[in-house]
C-alpha angles and dihedrals in degrees: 000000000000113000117228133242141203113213119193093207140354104265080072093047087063102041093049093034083090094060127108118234110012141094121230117224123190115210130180116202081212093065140035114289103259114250093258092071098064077084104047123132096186141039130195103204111210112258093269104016104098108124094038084055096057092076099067087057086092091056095046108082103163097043113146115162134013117208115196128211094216128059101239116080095190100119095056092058097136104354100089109106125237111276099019128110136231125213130167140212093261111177101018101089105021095099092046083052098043090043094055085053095055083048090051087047105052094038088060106040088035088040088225088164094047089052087055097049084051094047089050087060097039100245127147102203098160113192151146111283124187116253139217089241116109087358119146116230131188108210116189117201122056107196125091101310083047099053093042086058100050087054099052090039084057090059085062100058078247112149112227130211104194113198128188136174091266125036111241126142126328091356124073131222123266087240091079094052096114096055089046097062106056088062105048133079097214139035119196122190117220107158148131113243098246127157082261089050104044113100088005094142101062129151097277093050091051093042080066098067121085130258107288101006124151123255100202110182114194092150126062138325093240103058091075129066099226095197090049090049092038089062096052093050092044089058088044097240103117138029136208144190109201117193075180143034145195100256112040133224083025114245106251083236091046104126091229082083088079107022114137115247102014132135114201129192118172094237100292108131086109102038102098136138102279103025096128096053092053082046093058098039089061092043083053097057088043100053093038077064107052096037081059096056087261127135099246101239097229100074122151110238103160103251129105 
């Protein structure tokens, strides 16, 4: 018996129409659900949508499984129903992210930023700058952002510390986190918001990165502790490049505005040309998987 799913547009109708076993439905949040989808097993939420979508759980009865189309999982925290299962858009945004972080970094250590402003006051002030080569980068998150990182870093004659939740090969634990930081040049962030993730970057975190390192954040805005990073750039010590923030959107009064030493970028590393047919490449697998009796291989489990 087909198994029934719920699409959010038609770009998806036509990706997963090639796909054994299952029924396309087609659902608007702007209209009542059609009366197919009281037997769905599976939803596919639209790309933002989270929260509008939580309110058709209730009139789904036989749910069994949402696929997302993006790769964080944060604003389901809770809401999932008993019984159902999450799975996320793993490996289809993890080169726009990692690219964005290659662009952060080269645009610090080349000051790219601080050329334009000069070029915008005509001035010619020719100098030394520091360089991504040889570099050392801390890269925490080891899944599929992480090693997409590490690849394109490698390219750069950059040196990666990968580091997980748990310690395997080639990646250390999250255990020796304290004794990483004091010997690398760069920290990216590339992590789930989870209760062992929030507020992960503390003072005390931050106090343990050398004088002028680089606080890169291609994860959440939670996972930081802004007050405690705000201090460090405001001293000078440290600098930072946040593809998110905490808050987000950023009051337009929020002190990161003018923060030293900051590069800002309105959560964007993923929003590239193309986005939503990598998305959909990775939902159809999914969803190939599961409507063959198969785990999908995207399921949240809480660890980086």
């Amino acid at each position: 018996m087909a198994i029934t799913v719920l699409v959010p547009d038609d770009y998806g109708m036509s990706v997963l129409a090639g796909i054994e076993n299952i029924e396309l439905v087609r659902y608007d949040l702007a209209a009542p659900l059609p009366p197919e989808a009281a037997r769905a097993e599976v939803l596919v939420p639209g790309f933002l949508a989270q929260k509008s979508t939580v309110r058709l759980l209730k009139q789904l009865p036989n749910l069994r499984l949402i696929q997302l189309l993006s790769a964080g999982a944060e604003a389901w925290n809770g809401l999932v129903p008993d019984g159902v299962r999450l799975s996320i858009c793993r490996g289809a945004h993890g080169g726009s992210t990692a690219e964005w972080v290659i662009g952060v970094l080269l645009a610090i250590y080349r000051e790219l930023i601080e050329f334009e402003a000069n070029r915008a006051d005509r001035r010619w002030h020719q100098h030394v700058t520091e360089t991504l080569q040889d570099k050392k980068v801390l890269v925490v998150g080891a899944g599929d952002l992480g090693r997409q990182l590490k690849r394109r870093l490698d390219t750069f004659d950059a040196h990666t510390t990968l580091v997980a939740t748990r310690a395997r090969e080639g990646v250390h634990g999250r255990d020796e986190l304290p004794d990483l930081l004091p010997g690398h040049d760069a920290v990216v962030l590339m992590v789930p918001v989870t209760p062992a993730t929030t507020g992960m970057v503390d003072a005390a975190f931050l106090a343990r990165m050398p004088d002028r390192a680089v606080l890169v954040n291609a994860a959440r805005g939670p996972v930081v502790d802004t007050d405690a990073l705000l201090a460090e750039l405001r001293s000078g010590r440290l600098r930072a490049a946040l593809d998110v923030t905490d808050p987000e959107p950023l009051p337009p009064e929020h002190p990161l505005w003018t923060a030293p030493g900051l590069l800002l970028t309105p959560h964007v590393a993923g929003s590239v040309h193309g986005h939503f047919k990598r998305s959909y490449a990775v939902v159809a697998a999914e969803i190939a998987r599961f409507a063959a009796g198969k785990e999908p291989a995207n399921l949240v489990r809480g660890d980086y």
